[in-house]
C-alpha positions as CSV (number, residue, x, y, z in Angstrom):
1,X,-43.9,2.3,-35.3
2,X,-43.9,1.5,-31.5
3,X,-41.8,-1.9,-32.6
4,X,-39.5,0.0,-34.8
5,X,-38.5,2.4,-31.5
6,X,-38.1,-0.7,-29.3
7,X,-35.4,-1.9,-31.6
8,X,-33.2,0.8,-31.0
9,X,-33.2,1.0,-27.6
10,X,-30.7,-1.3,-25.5
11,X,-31.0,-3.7,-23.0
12,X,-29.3,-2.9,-19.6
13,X,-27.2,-6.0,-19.8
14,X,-25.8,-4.6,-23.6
15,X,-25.3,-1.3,-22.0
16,X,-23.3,-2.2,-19.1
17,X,-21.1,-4.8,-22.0
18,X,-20.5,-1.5,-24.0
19,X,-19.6,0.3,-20.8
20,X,-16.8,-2.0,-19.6
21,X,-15.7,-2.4,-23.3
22,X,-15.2,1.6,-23.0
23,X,-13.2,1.3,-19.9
24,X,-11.3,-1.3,-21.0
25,X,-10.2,0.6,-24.4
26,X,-10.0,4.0,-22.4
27,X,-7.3,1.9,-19.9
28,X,-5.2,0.1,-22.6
29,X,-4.9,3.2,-24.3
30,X,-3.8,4.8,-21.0
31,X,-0.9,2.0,-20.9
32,X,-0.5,2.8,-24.9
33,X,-0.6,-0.7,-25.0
34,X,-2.1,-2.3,-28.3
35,X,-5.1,-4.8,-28.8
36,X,-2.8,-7.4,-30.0
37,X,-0.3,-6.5,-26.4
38,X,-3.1,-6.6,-24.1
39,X,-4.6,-9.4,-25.9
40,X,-1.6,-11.4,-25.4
41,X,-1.4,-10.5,-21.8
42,X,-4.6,-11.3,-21.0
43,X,-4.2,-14.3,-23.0
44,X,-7.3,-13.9,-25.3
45,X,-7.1,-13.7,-29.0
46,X,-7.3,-10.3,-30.4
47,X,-10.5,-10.6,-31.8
48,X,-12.1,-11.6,-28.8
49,X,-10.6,-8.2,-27.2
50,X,-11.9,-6.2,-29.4
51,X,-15.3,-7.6,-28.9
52,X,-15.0,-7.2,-25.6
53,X,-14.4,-3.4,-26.4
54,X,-16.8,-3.5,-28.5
55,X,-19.6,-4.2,-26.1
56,X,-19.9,-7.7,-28.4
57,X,-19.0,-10.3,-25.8
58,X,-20.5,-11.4,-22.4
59,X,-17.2,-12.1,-20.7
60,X,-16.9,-14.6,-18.0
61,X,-15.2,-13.8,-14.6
62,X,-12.4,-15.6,-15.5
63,X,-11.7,-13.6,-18.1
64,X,-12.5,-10.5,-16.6
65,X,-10.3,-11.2,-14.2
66,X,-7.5,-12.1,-16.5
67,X,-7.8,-8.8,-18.1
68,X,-7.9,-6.6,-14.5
69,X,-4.8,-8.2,-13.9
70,X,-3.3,-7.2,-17.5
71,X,-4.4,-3.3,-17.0
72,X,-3.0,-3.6,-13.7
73,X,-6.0,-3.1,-11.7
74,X,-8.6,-5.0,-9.7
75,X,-11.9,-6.1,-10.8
76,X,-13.9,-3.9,-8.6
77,X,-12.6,-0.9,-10.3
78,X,-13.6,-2.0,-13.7
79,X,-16.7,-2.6,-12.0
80,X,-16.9,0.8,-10.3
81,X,-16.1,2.5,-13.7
82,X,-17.8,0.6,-15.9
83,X,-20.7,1.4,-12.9
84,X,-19.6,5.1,-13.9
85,X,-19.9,5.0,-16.8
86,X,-23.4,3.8,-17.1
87,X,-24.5,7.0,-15.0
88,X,-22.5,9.2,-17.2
89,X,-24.2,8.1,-20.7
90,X,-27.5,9.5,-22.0
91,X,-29.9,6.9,-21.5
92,X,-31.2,4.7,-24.2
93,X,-28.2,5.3,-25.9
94,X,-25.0,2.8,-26.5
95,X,-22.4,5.2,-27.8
């Protein structure tokens, strides 16, 4: 039973990947710009985005970067909302 509860917690590296995934959905949505628009701006593949929104992927720097610069905003904000974020979620709890 004690196993069963471990599996549903989640790591604090998974829950800081679903928190920027959040921010980054909440800002392209802000810019009413599709997956596929920021996607293309970023120059990722679509899929890969919505990993990334999805809290799927462990994105590099480089990419991070890339996609600050296609919201039109610098990497220490995501940081400081995604940061946010974290704080403002019931812990143990991904969504």
């Amino acid at each position: 039973m004690a196993q069963a509860a471990r599996s549903t917690r989640i790591s604090p590296e998974q829950e800081l990947l679903y928190s920027l995934g959040e921010v980054v959905r909440k800002r392209r949505l802000a810019l009413n710009l599709s997956q596929e628009e920021l996607a293309g701006r970023a120059g990722v593949h679509r899929t890969y985005l919505s990993d990334i929104e999805r809290g799927a992927r462990n994105i590099t720097i480089t990419v991070l970067t890339r996609l600050a610069d296609a919201l039109d905003v610098k990497v220490s904000r995501l940081f400081r909302l995604t940061e946010q974020q974290v704080i403002d979620r019931p812990k143990g709890r991904a969504r």
